[in-house]
C-alpha atoms as an extended CHARMM CRD file, in Angstrom:
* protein
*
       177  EXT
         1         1  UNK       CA            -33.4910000000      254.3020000000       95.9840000000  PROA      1               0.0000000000
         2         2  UNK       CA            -35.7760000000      253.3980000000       99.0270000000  PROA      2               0.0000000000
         3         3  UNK       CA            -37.0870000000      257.1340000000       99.6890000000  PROA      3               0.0000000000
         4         4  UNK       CA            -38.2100000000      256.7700000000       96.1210000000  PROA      4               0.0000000000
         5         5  UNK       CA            -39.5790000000      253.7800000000       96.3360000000  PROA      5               0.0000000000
         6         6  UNK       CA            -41.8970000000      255.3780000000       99.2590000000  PROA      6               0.0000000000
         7         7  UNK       CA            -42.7750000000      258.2130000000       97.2230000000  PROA      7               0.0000000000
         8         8  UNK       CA            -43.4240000000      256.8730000000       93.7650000000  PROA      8               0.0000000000
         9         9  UNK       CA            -47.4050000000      256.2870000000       93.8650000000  PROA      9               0.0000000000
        10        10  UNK       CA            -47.0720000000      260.1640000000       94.3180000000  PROA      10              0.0000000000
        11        11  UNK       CA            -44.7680000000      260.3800000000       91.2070000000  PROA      11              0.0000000000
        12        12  UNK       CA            -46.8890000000      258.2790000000       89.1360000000  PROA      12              0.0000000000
        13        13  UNK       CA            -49.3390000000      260.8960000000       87.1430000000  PROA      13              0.0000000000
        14        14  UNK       CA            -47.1100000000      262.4930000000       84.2480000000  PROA      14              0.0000000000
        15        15  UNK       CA            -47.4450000000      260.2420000000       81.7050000000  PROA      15              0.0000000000
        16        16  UNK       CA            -51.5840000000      261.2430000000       81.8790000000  PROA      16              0.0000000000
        17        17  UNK       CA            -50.2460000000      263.8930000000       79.6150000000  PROA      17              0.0000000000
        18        18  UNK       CA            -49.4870000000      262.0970000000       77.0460000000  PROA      18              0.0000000000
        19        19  UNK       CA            -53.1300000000      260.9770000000       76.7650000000  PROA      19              0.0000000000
        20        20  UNK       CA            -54.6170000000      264.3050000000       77.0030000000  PROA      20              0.0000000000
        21        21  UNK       CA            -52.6170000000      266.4520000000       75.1560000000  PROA      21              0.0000000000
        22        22  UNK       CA            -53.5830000000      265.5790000000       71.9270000000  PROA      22              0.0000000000
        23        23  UNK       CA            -57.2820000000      267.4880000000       73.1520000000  PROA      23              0.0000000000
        24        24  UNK       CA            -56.1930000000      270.7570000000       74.4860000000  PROA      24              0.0000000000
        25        25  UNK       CA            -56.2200000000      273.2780000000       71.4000000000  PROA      25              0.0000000000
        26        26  UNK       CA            -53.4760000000      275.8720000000       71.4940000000  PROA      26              0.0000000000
        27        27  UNK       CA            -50.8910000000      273.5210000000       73.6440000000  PROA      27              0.0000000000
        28        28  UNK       CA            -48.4180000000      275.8050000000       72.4990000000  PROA      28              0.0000000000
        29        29  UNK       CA            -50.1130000000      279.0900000000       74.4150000000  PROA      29              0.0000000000
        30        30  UNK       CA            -51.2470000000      277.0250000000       77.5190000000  PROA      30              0.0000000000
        31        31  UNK       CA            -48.0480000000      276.3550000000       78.5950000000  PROA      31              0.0000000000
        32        32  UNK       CA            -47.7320000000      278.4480000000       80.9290000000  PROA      32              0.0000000000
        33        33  UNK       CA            -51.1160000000      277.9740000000       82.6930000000  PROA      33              0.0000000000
        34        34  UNK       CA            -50.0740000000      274.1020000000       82.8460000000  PROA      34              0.0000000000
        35        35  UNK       CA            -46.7600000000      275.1060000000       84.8520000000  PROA      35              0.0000000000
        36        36  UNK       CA            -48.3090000000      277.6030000000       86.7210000000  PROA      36              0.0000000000
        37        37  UNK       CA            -51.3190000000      274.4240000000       88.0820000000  PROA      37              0.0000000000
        38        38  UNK       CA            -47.9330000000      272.6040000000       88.3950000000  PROA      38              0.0000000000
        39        39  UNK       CA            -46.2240000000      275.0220000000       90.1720000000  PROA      39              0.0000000000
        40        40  UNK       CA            -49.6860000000      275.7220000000       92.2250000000  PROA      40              0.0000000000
        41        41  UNK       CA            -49.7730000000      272.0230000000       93.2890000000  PROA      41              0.0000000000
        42        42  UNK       CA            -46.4420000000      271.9400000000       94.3700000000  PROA      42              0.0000000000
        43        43  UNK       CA            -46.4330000000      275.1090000000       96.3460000000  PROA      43              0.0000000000
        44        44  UNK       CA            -49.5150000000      273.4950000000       97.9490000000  PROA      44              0.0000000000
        45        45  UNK       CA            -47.9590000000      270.2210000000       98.7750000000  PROA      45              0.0000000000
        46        46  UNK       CA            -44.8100000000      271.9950000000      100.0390000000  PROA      46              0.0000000000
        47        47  UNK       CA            -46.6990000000      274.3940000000      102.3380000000  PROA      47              0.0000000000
        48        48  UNK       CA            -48.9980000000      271.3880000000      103.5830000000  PROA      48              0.0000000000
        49        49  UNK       CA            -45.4530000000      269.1690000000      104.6350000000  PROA      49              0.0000000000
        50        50  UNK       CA            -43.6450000000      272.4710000000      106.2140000000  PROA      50              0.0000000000
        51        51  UNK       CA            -46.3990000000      272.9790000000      108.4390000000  PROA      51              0.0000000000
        52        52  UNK       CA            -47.5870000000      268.8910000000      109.4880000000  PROA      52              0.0000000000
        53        53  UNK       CA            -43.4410000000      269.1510000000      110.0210000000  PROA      53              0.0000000000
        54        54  UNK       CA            -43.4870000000      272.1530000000      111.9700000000  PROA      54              0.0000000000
        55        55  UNK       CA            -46.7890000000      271.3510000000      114.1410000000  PROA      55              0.0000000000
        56        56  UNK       CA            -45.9090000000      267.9320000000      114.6310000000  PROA      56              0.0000000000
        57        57  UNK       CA            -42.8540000000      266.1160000000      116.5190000000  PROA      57              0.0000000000
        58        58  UNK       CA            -41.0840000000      263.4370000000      114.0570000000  PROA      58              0.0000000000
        59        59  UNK       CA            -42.4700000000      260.7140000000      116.2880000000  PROA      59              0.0000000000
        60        60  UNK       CA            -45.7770000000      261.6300000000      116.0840000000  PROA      60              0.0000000000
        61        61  UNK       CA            -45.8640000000      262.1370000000      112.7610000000  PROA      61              0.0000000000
        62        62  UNK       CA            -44.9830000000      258.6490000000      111.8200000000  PROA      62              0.0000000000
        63        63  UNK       CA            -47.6190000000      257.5620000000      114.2270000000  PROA      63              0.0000000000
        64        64  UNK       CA            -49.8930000000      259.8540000000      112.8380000000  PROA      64              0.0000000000
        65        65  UNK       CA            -52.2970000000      258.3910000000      110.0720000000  PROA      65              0.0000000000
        66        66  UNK       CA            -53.8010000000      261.3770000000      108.6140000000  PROA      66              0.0000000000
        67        67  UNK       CA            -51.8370000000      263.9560000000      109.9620000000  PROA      67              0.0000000000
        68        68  UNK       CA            -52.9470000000      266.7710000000      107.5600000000  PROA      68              0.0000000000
        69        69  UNK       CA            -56.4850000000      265.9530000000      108.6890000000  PROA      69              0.0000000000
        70        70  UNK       CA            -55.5120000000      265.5770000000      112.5300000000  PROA      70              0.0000000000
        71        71  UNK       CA            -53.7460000000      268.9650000000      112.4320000000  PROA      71              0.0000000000
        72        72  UNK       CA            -57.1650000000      270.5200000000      110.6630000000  PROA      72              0.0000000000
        73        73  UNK       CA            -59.2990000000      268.9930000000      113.6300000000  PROA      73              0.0000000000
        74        74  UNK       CA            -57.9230000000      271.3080000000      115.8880000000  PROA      74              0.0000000000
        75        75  UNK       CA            -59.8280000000      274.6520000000      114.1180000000  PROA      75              0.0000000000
        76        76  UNK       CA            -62.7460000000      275.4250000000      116.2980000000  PROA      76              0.0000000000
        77        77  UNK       CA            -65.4190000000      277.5750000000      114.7490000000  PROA      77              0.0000000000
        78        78  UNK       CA            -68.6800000000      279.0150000000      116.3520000000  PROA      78              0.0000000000
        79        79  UNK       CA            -70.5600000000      277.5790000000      113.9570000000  PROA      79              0.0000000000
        80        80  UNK       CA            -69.0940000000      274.6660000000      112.8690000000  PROA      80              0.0000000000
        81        81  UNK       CA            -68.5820000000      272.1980000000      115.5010000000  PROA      81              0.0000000000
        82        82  UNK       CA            -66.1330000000      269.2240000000      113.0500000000  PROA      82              0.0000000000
        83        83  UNK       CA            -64.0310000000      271.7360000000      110.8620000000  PROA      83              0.0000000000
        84        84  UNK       CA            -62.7690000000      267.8470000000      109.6800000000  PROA      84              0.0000000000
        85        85  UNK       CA            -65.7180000000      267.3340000000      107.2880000000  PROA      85              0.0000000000
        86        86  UNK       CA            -64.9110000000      270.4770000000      105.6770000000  PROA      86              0.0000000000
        87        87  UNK       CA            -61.4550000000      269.8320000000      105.4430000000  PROA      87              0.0000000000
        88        88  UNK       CA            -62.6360000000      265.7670000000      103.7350000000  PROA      88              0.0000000000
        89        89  UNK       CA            -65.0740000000      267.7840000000      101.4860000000  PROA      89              0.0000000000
        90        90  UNK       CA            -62.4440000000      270.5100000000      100.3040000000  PROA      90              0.0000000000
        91        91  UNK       CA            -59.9120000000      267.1430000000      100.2360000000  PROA      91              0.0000000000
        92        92  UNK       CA            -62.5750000000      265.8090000000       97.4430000000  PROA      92              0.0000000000
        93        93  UNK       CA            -62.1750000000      268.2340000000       94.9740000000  PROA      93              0.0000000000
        94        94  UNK       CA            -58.1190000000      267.0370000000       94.9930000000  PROA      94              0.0000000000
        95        95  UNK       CA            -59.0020000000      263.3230000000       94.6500000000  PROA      95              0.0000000000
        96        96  UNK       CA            -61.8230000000      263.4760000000       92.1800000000  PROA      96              0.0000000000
        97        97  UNK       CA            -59.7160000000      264.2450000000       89.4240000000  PROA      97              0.0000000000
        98        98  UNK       CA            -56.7850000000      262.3000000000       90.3860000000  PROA      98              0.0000000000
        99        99  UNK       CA            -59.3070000000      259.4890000000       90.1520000000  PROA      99              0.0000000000
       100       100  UNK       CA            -61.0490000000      260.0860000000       86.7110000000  PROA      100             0.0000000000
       101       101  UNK       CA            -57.9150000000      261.2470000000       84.3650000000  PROA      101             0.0000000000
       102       102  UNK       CA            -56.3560000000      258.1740000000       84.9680000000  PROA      102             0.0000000000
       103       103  UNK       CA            -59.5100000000      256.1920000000       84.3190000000  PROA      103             0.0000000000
       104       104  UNK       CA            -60.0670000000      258.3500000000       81.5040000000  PROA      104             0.0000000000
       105       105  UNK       CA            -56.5610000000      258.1240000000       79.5670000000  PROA      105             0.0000000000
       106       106  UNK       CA            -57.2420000000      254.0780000000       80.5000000000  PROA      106             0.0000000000
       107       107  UNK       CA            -60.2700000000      253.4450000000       79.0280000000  PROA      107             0.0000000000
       108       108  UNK       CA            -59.0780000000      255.3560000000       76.1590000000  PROA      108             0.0000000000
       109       109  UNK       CA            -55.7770000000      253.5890000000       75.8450000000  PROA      109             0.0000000000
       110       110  UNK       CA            -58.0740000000      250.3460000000       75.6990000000  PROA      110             0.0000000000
       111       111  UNK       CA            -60.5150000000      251.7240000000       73.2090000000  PROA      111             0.0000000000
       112       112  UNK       CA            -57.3900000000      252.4880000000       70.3850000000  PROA      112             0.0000000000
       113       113  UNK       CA            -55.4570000000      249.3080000000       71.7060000000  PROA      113             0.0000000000
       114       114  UNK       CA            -58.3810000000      246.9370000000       71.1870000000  PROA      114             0.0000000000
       115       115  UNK       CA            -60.6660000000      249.2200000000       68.8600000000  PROA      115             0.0000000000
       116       116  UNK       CA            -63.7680000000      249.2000000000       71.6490000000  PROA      116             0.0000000000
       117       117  UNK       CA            -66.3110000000      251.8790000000       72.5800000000  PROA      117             0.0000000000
       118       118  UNK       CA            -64.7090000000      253.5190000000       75.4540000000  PROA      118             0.0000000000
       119       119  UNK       CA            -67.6990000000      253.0500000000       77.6600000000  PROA      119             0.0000000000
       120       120  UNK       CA            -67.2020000000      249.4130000000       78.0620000000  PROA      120             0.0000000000
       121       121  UNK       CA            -63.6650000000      249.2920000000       79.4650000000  PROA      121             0.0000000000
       122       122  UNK       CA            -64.8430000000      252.6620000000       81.6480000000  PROA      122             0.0000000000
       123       123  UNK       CA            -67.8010000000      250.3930000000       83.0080000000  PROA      123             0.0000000000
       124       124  UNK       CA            -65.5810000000      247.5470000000       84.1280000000  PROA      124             0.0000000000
       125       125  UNK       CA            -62.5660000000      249.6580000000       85.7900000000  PROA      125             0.0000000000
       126       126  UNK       CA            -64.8870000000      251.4410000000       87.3270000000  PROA      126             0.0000000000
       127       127  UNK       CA            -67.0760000000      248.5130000000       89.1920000000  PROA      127             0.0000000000
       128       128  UNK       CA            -63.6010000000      247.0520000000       89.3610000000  PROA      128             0.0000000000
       129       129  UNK       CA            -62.3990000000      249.8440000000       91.7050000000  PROA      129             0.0000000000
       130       130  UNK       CA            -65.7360000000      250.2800000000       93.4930000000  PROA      130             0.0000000000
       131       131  UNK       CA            -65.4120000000      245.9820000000       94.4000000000  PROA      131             0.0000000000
       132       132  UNK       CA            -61.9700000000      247.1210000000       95.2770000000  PROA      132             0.0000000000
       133       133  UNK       CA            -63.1270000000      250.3080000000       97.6620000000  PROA      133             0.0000000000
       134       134  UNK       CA            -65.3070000000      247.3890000000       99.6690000000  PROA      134             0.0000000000
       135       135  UNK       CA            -63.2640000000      244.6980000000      100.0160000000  PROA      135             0.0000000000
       136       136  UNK       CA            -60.3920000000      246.5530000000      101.2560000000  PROA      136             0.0000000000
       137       137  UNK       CA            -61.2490000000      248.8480000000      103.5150000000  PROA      137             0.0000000000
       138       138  UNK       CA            -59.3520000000      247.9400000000      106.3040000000  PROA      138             0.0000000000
       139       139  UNK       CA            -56.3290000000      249.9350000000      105.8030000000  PROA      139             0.0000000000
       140       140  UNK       CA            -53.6590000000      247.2110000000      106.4260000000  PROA      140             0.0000000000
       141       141  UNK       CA            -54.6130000000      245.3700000000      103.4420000000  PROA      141             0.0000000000
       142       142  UNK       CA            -53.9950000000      248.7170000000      101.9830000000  PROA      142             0.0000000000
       143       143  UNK       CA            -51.0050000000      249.1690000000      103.1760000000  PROA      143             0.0000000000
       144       144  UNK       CA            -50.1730000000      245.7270000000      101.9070000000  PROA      144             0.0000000000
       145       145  UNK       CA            -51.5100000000      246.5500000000       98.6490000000  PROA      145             0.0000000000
       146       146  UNK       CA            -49.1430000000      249.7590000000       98.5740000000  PROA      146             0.0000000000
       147       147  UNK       CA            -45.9960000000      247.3810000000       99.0340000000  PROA      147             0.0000000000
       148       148  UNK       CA            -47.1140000000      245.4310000000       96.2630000000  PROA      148             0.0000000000
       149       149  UNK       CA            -47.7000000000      248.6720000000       93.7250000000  PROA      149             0.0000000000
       150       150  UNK       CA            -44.6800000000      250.7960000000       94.9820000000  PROA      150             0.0000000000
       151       151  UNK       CA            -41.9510000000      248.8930000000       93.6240000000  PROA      151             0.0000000000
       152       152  UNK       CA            -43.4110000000      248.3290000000       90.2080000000  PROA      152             0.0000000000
       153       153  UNK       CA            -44.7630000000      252.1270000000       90.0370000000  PROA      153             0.0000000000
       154       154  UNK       CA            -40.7970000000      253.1010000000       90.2370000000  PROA      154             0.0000000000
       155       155  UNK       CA            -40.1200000000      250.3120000000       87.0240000000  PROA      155             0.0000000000
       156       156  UNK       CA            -43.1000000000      252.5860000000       84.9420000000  PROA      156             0.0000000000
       157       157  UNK       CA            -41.9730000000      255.7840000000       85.8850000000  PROA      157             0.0000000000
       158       158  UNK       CA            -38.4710000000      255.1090000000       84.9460000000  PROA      158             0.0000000000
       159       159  UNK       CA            -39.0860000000      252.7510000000       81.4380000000  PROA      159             0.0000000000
       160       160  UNK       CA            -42.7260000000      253.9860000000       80.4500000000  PROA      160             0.0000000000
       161       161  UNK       CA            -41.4730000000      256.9240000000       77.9660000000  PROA      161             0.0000000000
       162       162  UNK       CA            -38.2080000000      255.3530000000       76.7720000000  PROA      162             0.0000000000
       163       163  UNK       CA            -40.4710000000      252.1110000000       75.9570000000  PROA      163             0.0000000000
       164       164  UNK       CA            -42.8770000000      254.4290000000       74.3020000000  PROA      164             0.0000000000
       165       165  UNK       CA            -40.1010000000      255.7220000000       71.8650000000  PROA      165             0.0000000000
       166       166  UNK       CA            -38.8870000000      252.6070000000       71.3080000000  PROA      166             0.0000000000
       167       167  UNK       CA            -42.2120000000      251.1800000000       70.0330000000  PROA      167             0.0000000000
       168       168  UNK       CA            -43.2060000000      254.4810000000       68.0460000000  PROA      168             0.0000000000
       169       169  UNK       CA            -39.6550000000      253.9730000000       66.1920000000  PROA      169             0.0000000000
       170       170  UNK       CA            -40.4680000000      250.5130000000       65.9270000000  PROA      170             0.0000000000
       171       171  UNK       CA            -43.8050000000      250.9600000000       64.2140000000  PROA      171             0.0000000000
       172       172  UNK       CA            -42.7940000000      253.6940000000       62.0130000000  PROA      172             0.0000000000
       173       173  UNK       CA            -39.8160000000      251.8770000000       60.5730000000  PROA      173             0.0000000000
       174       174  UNK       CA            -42.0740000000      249.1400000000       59.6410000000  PROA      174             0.0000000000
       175       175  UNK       CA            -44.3580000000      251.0660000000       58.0800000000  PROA      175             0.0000000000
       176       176  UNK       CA            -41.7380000000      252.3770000000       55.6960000000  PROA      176             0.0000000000
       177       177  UNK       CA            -40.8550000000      248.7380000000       54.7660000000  PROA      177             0.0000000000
């Protein structure tokens, strides 16, 4: 239970497609394009752990904060003197949308919860996480913050879809009476 208790925030990211797949037009025919990015990402994640495990010693590694960038710092090109900002830029294009389909499928949740425009509660979470990006930067606090989330983030992944059910059967049996 602790090891996935460390790895939940990485978990947490599934239940996006319940949001979204109401939008994508032939879901039955895209399938297979939605495994393969799955597959993709987890070939990706694999190959990035085998070789930060094979490069590094275990010691180091725990020492290490970035590791994957650390290990990318050591390419030297002619013309390119800090391969690292390439590596932070190519990084980007991961994070980006790990940032904004979760803020999406939020501020939509909020817009047919409450029955708002979804620009409003868009607005808010996102000057709520830009406040958030400059007050803690120092990355204790964020480590702190990450012992506050992980626990909790192991209580939605487990109870968020059974919960779901159990309110959709809810609703519809009180609609029939």
């Amino acid at each position: 239970m602790k090891g996935t208790r460390s790895i939940s925030l990485t978990m947490l990211g599934f239940e996006m497609l319940l949001m979204y797949y109401p939008f994508i037009k032939k879901a039955e025919t895209s399938q297979k394009f939605a495994h393969g990015g799955a597959l993709t990402t987890t070939l990706l994640a694999l190959t990035v752990y085998f070789v930060s495990i094979a490069f590094y010693p275990l010691k180091l590694l725990t020492l290490t904060l970035w590791p994957t960038l650390t290990l990318t710092s050591i390419i030297e090109l002619p013309f390119i003197q800090r391969f690292e900002y390439i590596t932070i830029s190519w990084w980007a294009i991961i994070i980006i949308p790990n940032m904004v389909i979760p803020l999406w499928a939020a501020s939509r949740g909020i817009k047919r919860l409450f029955n708002v425009q979804q620009k409003y509660p868009l607005w808010i979470m996102s000057i709520i996480i830009i406040l958030i990006n400059i007050f803690y930067y120092d990355i204790e606090l964020l480590y702190v913050l990450n012992k506050i989330i992980n626990p909790y983030s192991v209580g939605f992944i487990v109870l968020y879809i059974p919960l779901l059910f159990v309110l959709l059967k809810t609703k519809k049996l009180l609609k029939r009476s």
